[in-house]
N, C-alpha and C positions, 0 to 999 in steps of 0.2 A: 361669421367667421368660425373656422374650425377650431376647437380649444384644445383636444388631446388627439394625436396621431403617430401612428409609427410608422417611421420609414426602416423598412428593410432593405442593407444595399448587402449585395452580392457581391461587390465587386471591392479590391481592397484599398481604392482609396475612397473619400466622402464624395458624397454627388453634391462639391460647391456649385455648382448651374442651380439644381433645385432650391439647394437653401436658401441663396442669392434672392430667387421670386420668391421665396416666401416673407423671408427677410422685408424687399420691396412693397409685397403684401400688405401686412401692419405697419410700414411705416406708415405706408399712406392714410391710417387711419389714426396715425399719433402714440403709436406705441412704440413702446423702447423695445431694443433685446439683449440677452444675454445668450453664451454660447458656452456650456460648462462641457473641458475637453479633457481627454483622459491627460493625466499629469505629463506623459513626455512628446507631446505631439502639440503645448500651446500653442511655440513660435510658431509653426505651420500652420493652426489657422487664425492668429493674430497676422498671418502676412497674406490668405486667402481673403480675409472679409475685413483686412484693415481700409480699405476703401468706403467702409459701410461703418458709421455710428453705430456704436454697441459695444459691448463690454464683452471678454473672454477670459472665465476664471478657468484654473486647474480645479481637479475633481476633489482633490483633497481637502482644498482649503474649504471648501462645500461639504466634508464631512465622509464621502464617500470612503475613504481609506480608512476608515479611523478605527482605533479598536478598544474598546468593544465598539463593534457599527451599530447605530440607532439610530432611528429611521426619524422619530419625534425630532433630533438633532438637525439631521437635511431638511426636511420638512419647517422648522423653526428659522435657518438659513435661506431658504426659500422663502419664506415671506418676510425675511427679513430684505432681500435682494427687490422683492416686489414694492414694499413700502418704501424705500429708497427712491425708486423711478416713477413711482405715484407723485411725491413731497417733490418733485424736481418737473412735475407737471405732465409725465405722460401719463397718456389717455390707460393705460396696462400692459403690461410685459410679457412679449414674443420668447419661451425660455428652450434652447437645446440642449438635447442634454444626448452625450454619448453612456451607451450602456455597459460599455469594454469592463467597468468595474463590477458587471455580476459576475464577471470571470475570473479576474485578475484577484479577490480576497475570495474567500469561503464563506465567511458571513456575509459578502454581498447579496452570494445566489442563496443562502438561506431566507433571506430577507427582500428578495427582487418584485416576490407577488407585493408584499406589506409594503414597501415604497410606490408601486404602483398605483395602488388603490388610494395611497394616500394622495400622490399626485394628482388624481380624479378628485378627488375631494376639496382641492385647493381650485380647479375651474370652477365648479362650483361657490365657491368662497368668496373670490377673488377676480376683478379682469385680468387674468393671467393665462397664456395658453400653452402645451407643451410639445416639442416636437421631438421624439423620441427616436434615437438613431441606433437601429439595432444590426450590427454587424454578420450577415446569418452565417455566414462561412467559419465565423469563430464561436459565435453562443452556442451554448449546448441545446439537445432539442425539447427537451422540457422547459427551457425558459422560453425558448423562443414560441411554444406553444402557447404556455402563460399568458406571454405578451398578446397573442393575437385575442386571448381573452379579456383582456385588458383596456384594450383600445376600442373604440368607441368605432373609430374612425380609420384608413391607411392611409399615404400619402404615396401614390403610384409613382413609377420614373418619367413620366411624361406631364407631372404636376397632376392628375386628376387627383381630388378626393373623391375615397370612397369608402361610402359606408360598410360595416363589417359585419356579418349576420353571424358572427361567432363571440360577440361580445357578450358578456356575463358581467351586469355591475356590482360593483366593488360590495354591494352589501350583500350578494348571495356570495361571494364567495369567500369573505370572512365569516359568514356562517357554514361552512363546510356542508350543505346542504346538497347532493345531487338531485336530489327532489326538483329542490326548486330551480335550480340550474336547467333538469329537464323541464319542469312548466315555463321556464321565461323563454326558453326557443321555439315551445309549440307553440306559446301564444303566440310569439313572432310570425309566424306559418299564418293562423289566424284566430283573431282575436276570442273564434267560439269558444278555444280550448281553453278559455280563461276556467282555470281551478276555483271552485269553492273554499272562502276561506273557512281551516280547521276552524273547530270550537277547541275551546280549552280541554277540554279529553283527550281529544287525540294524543293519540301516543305521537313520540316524535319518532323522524323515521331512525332505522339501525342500520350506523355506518358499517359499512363493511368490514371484514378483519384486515390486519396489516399482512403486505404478503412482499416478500423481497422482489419478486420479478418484478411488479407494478408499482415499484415505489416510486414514484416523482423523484428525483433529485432536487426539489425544495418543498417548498413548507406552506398553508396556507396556513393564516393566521385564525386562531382562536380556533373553538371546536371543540367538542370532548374531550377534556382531561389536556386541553392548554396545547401546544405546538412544544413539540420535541426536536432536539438536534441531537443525534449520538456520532459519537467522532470515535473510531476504531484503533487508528492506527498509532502509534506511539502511544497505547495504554486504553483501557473502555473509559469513555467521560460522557455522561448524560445529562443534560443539562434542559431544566423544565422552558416553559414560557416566557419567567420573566430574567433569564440569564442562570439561576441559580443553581449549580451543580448538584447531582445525587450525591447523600452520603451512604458510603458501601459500609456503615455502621447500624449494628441493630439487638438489639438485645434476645437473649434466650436460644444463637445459633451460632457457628461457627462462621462470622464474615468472608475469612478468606474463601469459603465456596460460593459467595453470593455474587461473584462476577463470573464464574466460568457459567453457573446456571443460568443467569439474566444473558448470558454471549450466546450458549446455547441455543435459549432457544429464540433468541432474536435471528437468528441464521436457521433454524426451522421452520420457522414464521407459520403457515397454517396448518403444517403437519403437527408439529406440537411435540412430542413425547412423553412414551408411557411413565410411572412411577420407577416402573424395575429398568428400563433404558437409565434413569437419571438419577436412580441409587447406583448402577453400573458403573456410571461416568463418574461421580463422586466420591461412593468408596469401593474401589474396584477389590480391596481386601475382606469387604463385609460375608462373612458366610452364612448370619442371618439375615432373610431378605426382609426379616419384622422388624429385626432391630433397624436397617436400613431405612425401612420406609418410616421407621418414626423421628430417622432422624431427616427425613426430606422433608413431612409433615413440619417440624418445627421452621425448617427453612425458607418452607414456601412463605411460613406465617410471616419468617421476621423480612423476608424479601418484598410482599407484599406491603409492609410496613412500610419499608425503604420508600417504594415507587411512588408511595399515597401522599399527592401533594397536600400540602396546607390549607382546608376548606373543601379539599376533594375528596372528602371520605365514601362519599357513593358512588365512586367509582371503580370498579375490580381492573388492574393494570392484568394481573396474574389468573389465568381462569381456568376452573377445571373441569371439562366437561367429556361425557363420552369416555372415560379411562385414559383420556391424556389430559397433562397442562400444557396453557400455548399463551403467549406472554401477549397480551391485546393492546400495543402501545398504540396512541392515534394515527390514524388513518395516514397524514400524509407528514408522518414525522420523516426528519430529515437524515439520512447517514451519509458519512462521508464516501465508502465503497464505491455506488454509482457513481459518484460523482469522480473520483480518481479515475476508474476506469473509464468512461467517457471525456474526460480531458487527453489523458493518453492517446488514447485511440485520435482525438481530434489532431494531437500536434501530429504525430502521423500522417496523417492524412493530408495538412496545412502543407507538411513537408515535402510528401510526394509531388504537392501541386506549386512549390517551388515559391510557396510565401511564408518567408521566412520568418521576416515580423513576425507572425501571427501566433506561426510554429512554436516560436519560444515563448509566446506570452501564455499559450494552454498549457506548456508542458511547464513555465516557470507556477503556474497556478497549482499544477500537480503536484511539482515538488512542497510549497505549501501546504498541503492538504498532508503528506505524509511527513509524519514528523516524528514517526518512527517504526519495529516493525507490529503487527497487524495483533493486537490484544495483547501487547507485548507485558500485560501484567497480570496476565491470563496463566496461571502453570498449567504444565502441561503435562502434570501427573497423575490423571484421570484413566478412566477405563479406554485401554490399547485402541481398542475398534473404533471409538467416537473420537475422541482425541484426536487419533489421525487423519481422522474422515474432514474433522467438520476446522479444526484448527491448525494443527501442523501443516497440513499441504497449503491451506492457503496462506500462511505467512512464511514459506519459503516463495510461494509463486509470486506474492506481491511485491518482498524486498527483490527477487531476480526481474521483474516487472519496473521498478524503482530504479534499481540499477541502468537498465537497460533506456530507458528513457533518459535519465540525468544525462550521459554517454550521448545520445540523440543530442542534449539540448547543446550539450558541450560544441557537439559539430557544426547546428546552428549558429553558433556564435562565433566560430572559428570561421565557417564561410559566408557569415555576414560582418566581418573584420572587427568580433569584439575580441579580440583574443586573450585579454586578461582573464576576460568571463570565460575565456573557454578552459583555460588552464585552472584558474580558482575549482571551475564544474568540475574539471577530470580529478582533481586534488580530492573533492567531497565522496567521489563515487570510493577512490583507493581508501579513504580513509574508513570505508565499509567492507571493502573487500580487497584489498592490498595485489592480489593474482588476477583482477577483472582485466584482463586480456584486452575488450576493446577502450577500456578506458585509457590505459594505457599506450596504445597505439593512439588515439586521439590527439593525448597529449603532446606526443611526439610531432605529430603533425601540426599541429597548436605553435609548437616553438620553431617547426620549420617556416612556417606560414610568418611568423614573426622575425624571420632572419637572422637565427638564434643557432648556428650550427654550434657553440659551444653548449647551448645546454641541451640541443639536440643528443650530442655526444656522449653527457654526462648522465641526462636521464636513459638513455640505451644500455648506457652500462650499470645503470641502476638497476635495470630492469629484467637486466639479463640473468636471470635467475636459475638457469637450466640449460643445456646445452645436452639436444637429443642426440642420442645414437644407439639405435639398432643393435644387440647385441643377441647374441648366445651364451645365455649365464654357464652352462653347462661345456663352455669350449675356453681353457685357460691362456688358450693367446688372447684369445679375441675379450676375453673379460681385463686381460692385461692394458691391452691396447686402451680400452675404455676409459680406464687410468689414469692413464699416460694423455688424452684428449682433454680432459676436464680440467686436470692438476694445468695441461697449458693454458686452458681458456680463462683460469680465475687464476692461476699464480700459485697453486697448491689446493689441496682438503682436508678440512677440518674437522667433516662430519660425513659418517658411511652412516646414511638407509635401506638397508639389504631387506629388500621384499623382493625375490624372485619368487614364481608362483605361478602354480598351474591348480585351476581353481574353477572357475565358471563352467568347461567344459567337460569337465569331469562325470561321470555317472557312477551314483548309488550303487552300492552290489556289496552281498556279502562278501568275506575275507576268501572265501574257498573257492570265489567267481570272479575273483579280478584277475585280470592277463596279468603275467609276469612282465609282457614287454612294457603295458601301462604304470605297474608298480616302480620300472627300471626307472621310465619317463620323467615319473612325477616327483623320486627320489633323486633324480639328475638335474631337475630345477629345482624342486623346493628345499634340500638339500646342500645338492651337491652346490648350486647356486651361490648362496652365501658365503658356500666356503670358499669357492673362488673368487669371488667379490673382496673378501673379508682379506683374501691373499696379496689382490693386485692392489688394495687401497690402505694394508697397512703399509707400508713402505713411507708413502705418503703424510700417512699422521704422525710416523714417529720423527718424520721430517721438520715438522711443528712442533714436539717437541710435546703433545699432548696432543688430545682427540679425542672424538666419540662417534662408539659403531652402536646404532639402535638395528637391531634384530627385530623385524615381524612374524610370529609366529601365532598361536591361535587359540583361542579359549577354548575350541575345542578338545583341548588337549586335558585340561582337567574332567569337562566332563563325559570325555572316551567317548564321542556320537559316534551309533553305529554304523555300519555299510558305507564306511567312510573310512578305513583303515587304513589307505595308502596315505590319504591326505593327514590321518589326525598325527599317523606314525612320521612323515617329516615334519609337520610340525614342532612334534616332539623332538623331534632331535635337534632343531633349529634353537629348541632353549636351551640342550644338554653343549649345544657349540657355544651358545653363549658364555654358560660357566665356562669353557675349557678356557675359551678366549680371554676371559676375564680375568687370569690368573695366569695367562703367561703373556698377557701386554699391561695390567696393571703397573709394573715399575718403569714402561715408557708415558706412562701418563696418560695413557688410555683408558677408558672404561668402557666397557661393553655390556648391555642389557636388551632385554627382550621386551615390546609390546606384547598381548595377547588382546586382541578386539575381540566381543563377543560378534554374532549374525549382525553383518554390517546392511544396511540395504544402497551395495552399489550396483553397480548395473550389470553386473556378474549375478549378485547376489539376488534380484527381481528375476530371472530367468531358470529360477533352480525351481521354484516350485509355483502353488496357487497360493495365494496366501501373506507373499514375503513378506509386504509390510508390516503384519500383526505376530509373524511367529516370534516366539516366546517372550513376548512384551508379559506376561501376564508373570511369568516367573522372574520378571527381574524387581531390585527393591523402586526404582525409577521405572516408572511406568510408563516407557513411551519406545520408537523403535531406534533403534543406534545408528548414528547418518557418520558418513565419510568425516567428517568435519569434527566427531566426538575424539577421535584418537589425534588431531593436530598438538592441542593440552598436553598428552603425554609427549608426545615426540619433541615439541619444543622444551618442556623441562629436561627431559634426558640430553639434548644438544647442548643445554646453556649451562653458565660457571654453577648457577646454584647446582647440577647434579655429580659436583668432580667428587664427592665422596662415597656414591652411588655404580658401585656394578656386581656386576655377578646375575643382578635381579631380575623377575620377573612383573611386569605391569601389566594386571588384567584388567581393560577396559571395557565392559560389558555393561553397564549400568546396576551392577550389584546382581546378578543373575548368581553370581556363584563366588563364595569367598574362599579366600587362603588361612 
């Protein structure tokens, strides 16, 4: 009889026909079975194979769930389930086991090869045999690879067993060997190719370097310098072999650089980085590049200190060769990255093809896996050019990634009638980004879907935070009117943000080459704008009884940028309105103040030149580029009670580029 087999089903419910004859199979030889099933789907097959003597555990109570997950623990439960059916006189135990849990925890699929093999190990043990139920439409494709190296054996849809000519036992591949990985399949081919065994000389062979494209999304157990899991998101955490965290502590160097360097260059992986690259990124103020380098030298030392496990001192984690270092953690250590973005990508996919189940169970795996955003303990006040390159963009793209999926799972839920789930989902996504537009809309549909037109109602009008209309700041009916729509829509206004602007399409030119008709233009918006803004929405505030007007005007106004002179000059006039303003609506209990943002990069802002993300990163005391989202800070203190003793003022928002 067959001991270890995987069935791969395609299809989204279980192939009960086949299990049935297998089931039949071992009865007839006096063996018991067990059927270990993912936790919410027991009843369903307690009422499939309730016909058939055997026992059906949840995956939890078998360990599967459990955290920290350890494999010795299943393994330990497993022959404890075995010795049970043995003492009660079967002949040995038929065990099934669904795999849905190397998806559904993070530690599962870190841990799927290591359970694996161990399960091999217990046929051998044990009369025990395993029937392994791998869902392929849901596993990721690394595991499902794994598995096929794993099994010995397959179990077809038409009942054949068949043997697997891709199997690899469990003992080469707990030694991280492709060596011999490659000789056990030549031999397979034929026996001539059988290798020479080494003599103690031989060197062993050298594993490859780590390289992020090829990184498995798990881990095979043991190996050079132990099995590695790094988890990225909500903060760097690395954690050796036997669970034990890094400590980012070390003597004789500055710690707080010794996570941005280890992030570095884990995301260069075999390019590595020069010396002067990663003085660059660390003290981007240094203007000796000796003193710099001596203090990288120290860094590396006490970094390398850090990585050096306990008894592993022959091992170099950190290596410098060739005039770069490039961080040589093992071969198939585990990071969380791949593995989120192939959960994503799966529920997608799950969902196009209209299985719903499934959909939410990668994407609920996802949300797991992210558990905050992407090195989020990482600063980000390193040298402008790397910084931006290797860490800012990808931790806006993975929280807009995060976002955008939660939203996905929310709807899942909503169109497979979980709707508490789907509102609780839409709640988590706003509570990160309060403006996400489809989560929002979701919701909405959430409480219609639930028969809910009062909170339909309520959350609409919660939501309604803006009421567009098309205007001409420059034409003072039409800015009136504007007024008069919004004050109906909410019941009055509280708060005027006067950013009229003519800006992205602007072109460079000295003072003595710009058109007058352009100069007329840009002083009729940028200007003249606010001032009619300012007109048709005081009426309004003093209505209330108090208020506040936030002015946007522009840092370049202090520091005078050339060939810019229509623009810096309204500007400028935009904060000399403010004082005027501020001094003849002060006794209606208004106050009036100015933003000044330094080079924003919005989408105006990326079309101006080559370059926009790094321009003048270098000259500000914060070392990074200025995102839309830096000036919200100001504009909500100047809105709220704490700013009622504040106006006249100016607020430059630049990240320290330029002081008052």
């Amino acid at each position: 009889m067959s001991r270890h087999l995987a069935v791969y089903d395609e299809g989204h419910t279980r192939p009960w026909g086949l299990l049935r004859k297998q089931i039949q199979t071992y009865r007839e030889r006096g063996w018991a079975w067990l059927y270990i099933a993912d936790d919410g789907v027991v009843d369903r097959v307690r009422a499939e194979l309730g016909d058939w003597e055997g026992d059906v555990r949840p995956a939890s109570e078998l360990g599967f769930h459990a955290a920290p997950f350890r494999v010795s623990t299943i393994l330990t439960r497993l022959r404890a389930q075995v010795g049970q059916a043995l003492d009660g006189g079967a002949a040995g135990v038929l065990i099934m086991v669904e795999l849905g849990w190397a998806v559904r925890t993070p530690a599962g699929a870190v841990y799927h090869q290591e359970y694996e093999a161990g399960v091999h190990d217990l046929t051998a043990e044990l009369p025990v045999a395993f029937l392994c139920l791998h869902p392929r439409h849901l596993m990721l494709g690394g595991q499902l690879l794994a598995s096929l190296h794993l099994h010995p054996q397959v179990l077809a849809p038409d009942g054949r067993v068949l043997g697997n000519p891709h199997f690899v036992p469990p003992r080469l591949i707990t030694r991280q060997d492709e060596r011999a990985h490659f000789g056990h399949w030549l031999e397979g081919l034929d026996p001539a190719f059988q290798e020479r065994p080494q003599s103690a000389t031989t060197p062993s062979p050298v594993q490859p370097h780590y390289t992020l494209d090829t990184l498995p999304p798990l881990v095979i157990v043991g190996g050079a310098g132990g099995k590695w899991k790094i988890r990225t998101f909500g903060g760097l955490r690395v954690y050796r072999e036997d669970g034990t965290p890094l400590e980012w502590r070390g003597p004789g160097a500055s710690t707080r650089k010794l996570r941005p360097l280890f992030a570095f260059l884990l995301f260069r992986a075999e390019e590595g980085a020069t010396p002067e690259e990663l003085v660059e990124l660390l003290w981007p103020d240094t203007d000796d590049l000796d003193v710099g380098l001596g203090r990288l030298y120290l860094l590396v030392r006490c970094l390398r200190q850090v990585l050096t496990q306990p008894g592993g001192e022959g091992r170099t984690f950190l290596r410098h060769e060739y005039g770069r270092y490039l961080l040589d953690v093992p071969e198939h250590t585990w990071l969380d990255v791949p593995m989120y973005q192939e959960l994503c990508h799966q529920g997608a996919a799950l969902d196009a093809a209209n299985d719903f189940s499934e959909a939410i169970l990668a994407y609920q795996s996802a949300e797991r896996l992210y558990t905050g955003e992407f090195l989020a303990d990482v600063p980000l006040d390193g040298s402008a050019n790397a910084t931006l390159e290797w860490c800012w963009g990808r931790r806006a793209w993975f929280r807009d990634m995060h976002l955008t999926a939660m939203t996905r799972l929310a709807s899942l839920y909503r169109r497979s009638g979980q709707l508490t789930e789907a509102q609780a989902t839409c709640d988590a996504v706003l509570r990160l980004e309060p403006t996400y537009e489809a989560a929002q809309e979701e919701k909405l549909l959430a409480y219609a879907a639930a028969a809910r037109p009062d909170a339909v109602r309520r959350q609409y009008a919660d939501t309604r935070q803006a009421v567009g209309v098309h205007v001409d700041v420059s034409d003072e009916g039409r800015t009136l009117r504007m007024a008069e729509e919004v004050a109906g829509a909410f019941g009055g206004i509280d708060v005027l943000i006067n950013n009229p602007s003519l800006y992205g399409g602007l072109e460079r030119a000295p003072f003595t080459e710009i058109d007058p008709a352009t100069w007329d233009r840009v002083m009729g918006v940028n200007l003249k704008g606010p001032w009619l803004c300012a007109r048709a929405v005081t009426p309004h505030l003093r209505a209330r009884g108090a208020g506040r007007t936030i002015n946007i005007a522009s840092a370049t106004v202090m520091s005078g940028s050339p060939l810019w002179a229509h623009y810096v000059a309204s500007k400028g006039g935009v904060i000399a309105l403010s004082r005027v303003l501020a001094r003849e609506l002060g006794a209606d209990g208004i106050t009036v103040n100015a933003i000044a943002p330094g080079f924003t990069l919005t989408e105006a802002s990326l079309g101006l030149m080559e370059g926009a993300q790094t321009y003048g990163v270098d000259r500000g005391a914060i070392r990074r580029a200025q995102q839309p989202g830096d000036v919200v800070g100001a504009a909500l203190f100047l809105a709220s009670p704490g700013s009622a003793f504040v106006t006249g003022q100016t607020l430059i928002v630049d990240g320290g580029r330029q002081f008052l």
